[in-house]
C-alpha positions as CSV (number, residue, x, y, z in Angstrom):
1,X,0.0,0.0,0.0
2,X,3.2,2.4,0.9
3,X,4.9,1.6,-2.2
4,X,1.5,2.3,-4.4
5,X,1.2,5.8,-2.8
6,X,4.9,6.6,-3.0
7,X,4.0,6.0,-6.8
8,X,1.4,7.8,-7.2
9,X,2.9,10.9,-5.5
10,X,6.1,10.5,-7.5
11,X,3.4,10.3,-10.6
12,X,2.2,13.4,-9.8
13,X,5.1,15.1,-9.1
14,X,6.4,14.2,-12.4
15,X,3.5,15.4,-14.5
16,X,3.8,18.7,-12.8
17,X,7.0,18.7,-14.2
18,X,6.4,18.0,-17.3
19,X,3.5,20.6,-17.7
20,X,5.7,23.4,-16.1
21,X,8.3,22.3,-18.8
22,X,5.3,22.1,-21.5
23,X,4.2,25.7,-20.2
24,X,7.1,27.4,-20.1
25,X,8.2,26.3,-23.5
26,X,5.1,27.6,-24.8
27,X,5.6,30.7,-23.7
28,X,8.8,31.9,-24.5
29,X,11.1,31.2,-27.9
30,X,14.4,30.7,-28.2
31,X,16.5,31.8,-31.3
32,X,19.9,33.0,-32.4
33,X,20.9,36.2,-33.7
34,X,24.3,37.5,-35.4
35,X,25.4,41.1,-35.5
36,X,27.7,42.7,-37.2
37,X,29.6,45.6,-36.8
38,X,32.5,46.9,-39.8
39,X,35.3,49.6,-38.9
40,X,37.3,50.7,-41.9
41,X,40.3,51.7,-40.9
42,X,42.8,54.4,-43.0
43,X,45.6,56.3,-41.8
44,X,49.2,56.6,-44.5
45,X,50.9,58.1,-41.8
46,X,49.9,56.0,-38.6
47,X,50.5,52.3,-37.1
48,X,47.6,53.3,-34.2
49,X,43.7,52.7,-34.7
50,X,41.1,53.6,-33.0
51,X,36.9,53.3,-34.1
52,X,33.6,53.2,-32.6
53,X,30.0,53.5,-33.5
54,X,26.6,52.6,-31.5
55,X,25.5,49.5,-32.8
56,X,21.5,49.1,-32.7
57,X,20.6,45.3,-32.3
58,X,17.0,46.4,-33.4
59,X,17.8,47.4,-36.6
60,X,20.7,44.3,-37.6
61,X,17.7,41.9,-36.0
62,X,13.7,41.1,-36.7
63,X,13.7,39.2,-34.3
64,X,15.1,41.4,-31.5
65,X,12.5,44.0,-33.0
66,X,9.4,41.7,-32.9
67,X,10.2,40.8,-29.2
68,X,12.0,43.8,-28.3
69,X,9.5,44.9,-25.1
70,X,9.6,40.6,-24.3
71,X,13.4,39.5,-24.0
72,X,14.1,37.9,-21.0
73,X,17.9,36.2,-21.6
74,X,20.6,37.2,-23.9
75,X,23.9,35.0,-23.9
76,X,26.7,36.0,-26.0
77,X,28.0,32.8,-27.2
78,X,31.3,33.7,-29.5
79,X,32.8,36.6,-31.0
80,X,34.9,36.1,-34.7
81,X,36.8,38.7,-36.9
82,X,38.0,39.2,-40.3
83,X,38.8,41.3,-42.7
84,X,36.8,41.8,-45.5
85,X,39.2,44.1,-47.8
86,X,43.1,44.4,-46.9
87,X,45.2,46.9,-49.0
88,X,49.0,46.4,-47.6
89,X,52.2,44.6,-47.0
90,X,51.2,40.7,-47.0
91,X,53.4,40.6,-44.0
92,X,51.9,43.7,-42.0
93,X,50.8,42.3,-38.7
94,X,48.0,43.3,-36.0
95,X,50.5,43.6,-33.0
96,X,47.6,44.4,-31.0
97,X,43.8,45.1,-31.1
98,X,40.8,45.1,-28.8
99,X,37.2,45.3,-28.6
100,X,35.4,46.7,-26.2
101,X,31.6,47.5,-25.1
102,X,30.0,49.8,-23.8
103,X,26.6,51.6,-23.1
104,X,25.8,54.2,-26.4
105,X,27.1,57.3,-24.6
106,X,30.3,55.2,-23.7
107,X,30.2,54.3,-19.8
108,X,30.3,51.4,-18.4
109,X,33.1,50.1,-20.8
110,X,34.5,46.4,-20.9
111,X,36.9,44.8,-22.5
112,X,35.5,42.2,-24.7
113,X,38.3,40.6,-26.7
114,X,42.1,40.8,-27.8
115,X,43.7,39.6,-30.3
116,X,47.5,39.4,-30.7
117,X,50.7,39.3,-33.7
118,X,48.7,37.9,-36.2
119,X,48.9,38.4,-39.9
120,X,46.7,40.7,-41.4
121,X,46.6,39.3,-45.1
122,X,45.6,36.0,-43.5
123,X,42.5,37.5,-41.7
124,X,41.0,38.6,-45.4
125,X,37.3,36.8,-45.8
126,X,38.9,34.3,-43.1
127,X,36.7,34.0,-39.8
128,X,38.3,34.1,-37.2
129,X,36.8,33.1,-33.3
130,X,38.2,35.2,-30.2
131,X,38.4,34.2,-26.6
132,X,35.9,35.9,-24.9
133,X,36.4,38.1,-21.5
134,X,33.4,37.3,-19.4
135,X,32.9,40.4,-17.7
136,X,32.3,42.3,-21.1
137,X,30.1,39.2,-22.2
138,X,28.2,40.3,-19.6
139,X,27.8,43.8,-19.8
140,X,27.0,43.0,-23.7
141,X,24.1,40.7,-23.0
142,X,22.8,43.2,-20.9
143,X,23.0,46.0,-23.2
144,X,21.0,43.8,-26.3
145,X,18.4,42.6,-23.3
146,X,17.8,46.0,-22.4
147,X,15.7,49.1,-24.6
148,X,17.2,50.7,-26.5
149,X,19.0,47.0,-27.4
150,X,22.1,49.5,-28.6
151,X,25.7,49.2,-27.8
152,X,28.7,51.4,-27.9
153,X,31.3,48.7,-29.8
154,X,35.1,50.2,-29.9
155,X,38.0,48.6,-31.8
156,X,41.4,49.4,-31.8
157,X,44.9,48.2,-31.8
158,X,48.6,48.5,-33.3
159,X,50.2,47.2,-36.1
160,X,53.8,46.9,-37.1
161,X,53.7,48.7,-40.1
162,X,52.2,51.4,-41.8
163,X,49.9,52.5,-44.3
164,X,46.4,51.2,-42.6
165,X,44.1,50.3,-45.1
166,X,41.5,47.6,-44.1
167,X,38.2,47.1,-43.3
168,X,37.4,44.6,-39.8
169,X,34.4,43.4,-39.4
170,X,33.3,41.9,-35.9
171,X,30.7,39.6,-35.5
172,X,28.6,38.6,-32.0
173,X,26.9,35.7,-32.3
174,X,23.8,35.7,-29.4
175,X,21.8,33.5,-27.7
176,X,18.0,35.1,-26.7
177,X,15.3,33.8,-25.0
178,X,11.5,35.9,-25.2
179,X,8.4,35.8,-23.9
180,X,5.6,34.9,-26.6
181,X,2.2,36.8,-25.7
């Protein structure tokens, strides 16, 4: 008789589960978004970069605009670069470049990524993933969750050589999860 009731409780417990789980899934979505951000960078008599703009998450994404008012979770799951038009030495090298975030009018800045000697030739149409520094993950995530779902992004760097001429382009590849209504 104990072991019947145990199963029934456990049988109970288990469809509530399961229809929490059913629930929940009904009313949120999940998808994946990829933004996009390009800096062309010129300079004949410089080896020193610097760019920023405010990148609006809304306007690169439908789906950030249909749920903009509903987003509950934004995860930031890589972060890749390349170049997609190189005009110099094919053995000028990035000695060293960042990206940062921040919010549009430029506080609360983090550091994002770095990257470090590498080729710049060899970066042209070649994706390339970063390591990713949690703190400005973060900060990111929270900045694409919350209105106006636009971000301050800032590259810049040192190379060993100099005419600049190059276009970067950083992409963000991002989890979201939204409430459906």
């Amino acid at each position: 008789m104990k072991t019947k009731n145990l199963f029934m409780i456990l049988l109970l417990v288990s469809a509530g589960f399961f229809t929490g789980c059913q629930k929940d899934s009904l009313l949120s979505t999940n998808f994946e978004v990829v933004l996009y951000q390009d800096f062309v960078v010129t300079s004949v008599n410089d080896t020193l970069f610097a760019r920023d703009t405010v990148l609006d998450a809304s306007a690169q994404s439908t789906d950030i605009e249909k749920y903009k008012d509903n987003i509950q979770e934004v995860s930031l799951t890589k972060v890749a670069y390349f170049l997609t038009n190189f005009s110099g030495d094919t053995t000028q090298k990035l000695l060293e470049g960042h990206v940062a975030v921040a919010n549009e009018d430029g506080t609360n800045t983090t550091s994002l990524t770095s990257m470090n000697n590498v080729v710049l030739k060899s970066l042209l149409n070649n994706e390339t993933i970063l390591t990713i520094d949690p703190t400005g993950a973060t900060n990111l995530g929270t900045l694409v969750l919350n209105a106006p779902h636009r971000f301050k992004v800032s590259a810049f760097g040192r190379t060993d050589k100099k005419p600049l001429d190059f276009t970067i382009r950083i992409k963000f590849y991002l989890k979201i999860k939204a409430k459906v209504i």
